[in-house]
N, C-alpha and C positions, 0 to 999 in steps of 0.2 A: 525501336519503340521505347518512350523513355516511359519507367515504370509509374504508378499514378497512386497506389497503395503497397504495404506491408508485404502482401501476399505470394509476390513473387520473391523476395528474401527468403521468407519461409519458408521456402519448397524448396529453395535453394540450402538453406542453412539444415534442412531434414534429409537433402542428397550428401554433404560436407560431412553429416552426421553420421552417417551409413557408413561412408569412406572412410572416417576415422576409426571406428567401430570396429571394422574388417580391418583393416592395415595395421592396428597400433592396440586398439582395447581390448580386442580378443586374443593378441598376441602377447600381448607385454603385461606381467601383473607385479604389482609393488606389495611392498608388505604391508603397507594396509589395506588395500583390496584382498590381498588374502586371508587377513582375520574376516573383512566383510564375508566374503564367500563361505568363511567356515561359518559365521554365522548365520548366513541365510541358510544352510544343513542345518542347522540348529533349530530352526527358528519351524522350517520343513515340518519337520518332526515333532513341533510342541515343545521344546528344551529352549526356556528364556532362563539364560543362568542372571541377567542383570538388565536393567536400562540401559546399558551406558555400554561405549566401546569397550570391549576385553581388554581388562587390566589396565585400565583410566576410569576415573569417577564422573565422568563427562562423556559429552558430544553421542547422543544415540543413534545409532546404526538403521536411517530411515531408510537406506536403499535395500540393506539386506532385509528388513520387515516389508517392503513393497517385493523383492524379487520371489521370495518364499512360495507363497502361493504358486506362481509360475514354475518353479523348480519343483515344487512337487506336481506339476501335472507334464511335466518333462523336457523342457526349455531347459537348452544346455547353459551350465550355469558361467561360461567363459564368454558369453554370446550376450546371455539375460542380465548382468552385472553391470558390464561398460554401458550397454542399452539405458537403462537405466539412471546411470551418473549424466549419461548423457543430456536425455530427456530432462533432468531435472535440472542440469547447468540450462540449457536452450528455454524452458519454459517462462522464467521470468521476463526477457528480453522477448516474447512472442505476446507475453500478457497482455505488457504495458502497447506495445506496439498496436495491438489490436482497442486497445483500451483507447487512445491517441488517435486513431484514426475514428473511432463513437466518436470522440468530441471534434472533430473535425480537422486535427490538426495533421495534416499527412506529413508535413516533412520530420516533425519528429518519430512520427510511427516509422517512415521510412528509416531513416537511422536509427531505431534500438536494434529494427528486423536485421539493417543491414552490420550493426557494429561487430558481431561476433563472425561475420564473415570477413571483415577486413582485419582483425588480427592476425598475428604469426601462426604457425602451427604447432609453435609450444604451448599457446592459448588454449588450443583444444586439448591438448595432450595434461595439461595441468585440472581444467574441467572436466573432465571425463568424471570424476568423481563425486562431483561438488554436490553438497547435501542442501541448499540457496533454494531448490525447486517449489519452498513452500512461500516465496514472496508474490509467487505468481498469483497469489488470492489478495491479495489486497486491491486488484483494479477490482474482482468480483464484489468487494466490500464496497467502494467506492459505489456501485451502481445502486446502492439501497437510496429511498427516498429522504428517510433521514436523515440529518445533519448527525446527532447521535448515535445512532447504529452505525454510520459511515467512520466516525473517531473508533467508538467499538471494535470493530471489525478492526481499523489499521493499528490500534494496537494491540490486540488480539495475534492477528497474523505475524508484527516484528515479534512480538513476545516467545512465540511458538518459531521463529526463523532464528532467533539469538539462542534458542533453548536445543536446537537440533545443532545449529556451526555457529560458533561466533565468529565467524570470520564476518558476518554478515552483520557486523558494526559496522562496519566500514561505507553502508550503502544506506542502513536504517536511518540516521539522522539528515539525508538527504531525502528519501520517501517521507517522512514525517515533516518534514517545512513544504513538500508538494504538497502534501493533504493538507497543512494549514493556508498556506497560499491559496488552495482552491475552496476553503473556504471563507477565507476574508469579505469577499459578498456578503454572505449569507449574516455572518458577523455582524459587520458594518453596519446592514439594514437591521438587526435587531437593535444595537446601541441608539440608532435615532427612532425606532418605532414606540421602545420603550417612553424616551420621556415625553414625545407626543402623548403616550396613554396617560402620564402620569398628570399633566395639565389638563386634560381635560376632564378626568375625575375633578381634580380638586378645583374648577371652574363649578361642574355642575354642583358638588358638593357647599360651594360656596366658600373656599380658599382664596388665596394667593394663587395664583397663576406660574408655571415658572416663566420664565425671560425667554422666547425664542426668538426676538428679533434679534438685528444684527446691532439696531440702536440702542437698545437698551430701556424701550418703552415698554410700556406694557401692553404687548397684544394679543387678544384674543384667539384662542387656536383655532382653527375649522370654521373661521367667522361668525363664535360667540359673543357673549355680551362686554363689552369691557367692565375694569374690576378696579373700583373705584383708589385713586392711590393713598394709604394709609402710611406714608412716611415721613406726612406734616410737609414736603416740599411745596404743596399745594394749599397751602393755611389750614388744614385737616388736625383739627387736634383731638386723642381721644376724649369722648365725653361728651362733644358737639355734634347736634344734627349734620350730617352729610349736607 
């Protein structure tokens, strides 16, 4: 049965997830997972010695502030850490997929769901920690009605993803041309609605008209009155009755 949406990657990529988890995240910890860990004891406890990764002026420690809570209510912290990195590398790739399947389009949804399953399994092993879990808000943005709440929200979200990892350069100026691409519509139709408005003001007003033909006559927009032409091509000089 050949799959039809997202959903079956998903389940798939959240069993891949477990597996790495037990095999390799719970087992193997790097030194910087081990400042995270001490931090989430830190963090347990109420002891925030800074923003920023211990002894870097940078890059804040979102997993160990998400795992905290959990750690202190007794989630082993060799278990609740890799979980976590996890969850947060898979979340974006599950976003957009789900976002892509709303607008209709399944074969992309299908390969975001399925991309992290066909990489190696140094892919996940390098993920396991990735702090990227906050891109996954920008399809949420995307769904506001507004065309300006919608730009808000996307850069809102890259802002707050560049400020946790900047590794997450490397993916923001490709999200920011998708949010402008999808709104190119919306654009487009304001740039010609506008100068419709503006000619038919200054018809009723009793202006020049602007030029929307292709000819370059003067015509009437919305099948108003035509406006008489005042460029003397016509024997019109000022000062002469019409």
């Amino acid at each position: 049965m050949i799959p039809t949406g997202p959903w079956p990657f998903i389940l798939l990529g959240i069993v891949d997830r477990m597996i790495l988890v037990h095999l390799f995240g719970s087992r193997y910890v790097s030194t910087d997972e081990a400042v995270q860990w001490h931090a989430a004891m830190d963090y347990s406890k109420g002891l925030f010695h800074g923003p920023f990764f211990y002894g870097q002026n940078y890059g804040p420690m979102l997993e160990a502030l998400i795992a905290a809570p959990f750690f202190r209510l007794g989630v082993p912290m060799y278990v609740l850490l890799p979980a976590i990195g996890s969850l947060l590398a898979m979340l974006p790739y599950w976003s957009f997929a789900l976002w892509f399947q709303h607008k209709g389009q399944l074969m992309a949804a299908m390969i975001l769901a399925a991309f992290p399953l066909l990489m190696p399994v140094e892919f996940g092993a390098m993920t396991n920690m990735a702090g990227c879990g906050v891109l996954a808000l920008i399809p949420l943005g995307w769904r506001m009605k507004r065309a300006f709440f919608r730009s808000l929200a996307t850069g809102a979200v890259c802002s707050f993803a560049l400020y946790i990892n900047a590794n997450t350069l490397v993916v923001i100026p490709v999200l920011v041309l998708l949010h402008i691409l999808s709104e190119e519509r919306m654009m487009a139709r304001f740039a010609l609605v506008a100068p419709r408005s503006n000619a038919r003001d200054r018809v009723v007003h009793g202006g020049t008209p602007l030029v929307l033909g292709a000819s370059g006559a003067d015509h009437p927009p919305d099948g108003g009155a035509s406006v008489p032409d005042r460029s003397g091509a016509n024997g019109y000089r000022p000062g002469q009755p019409e």
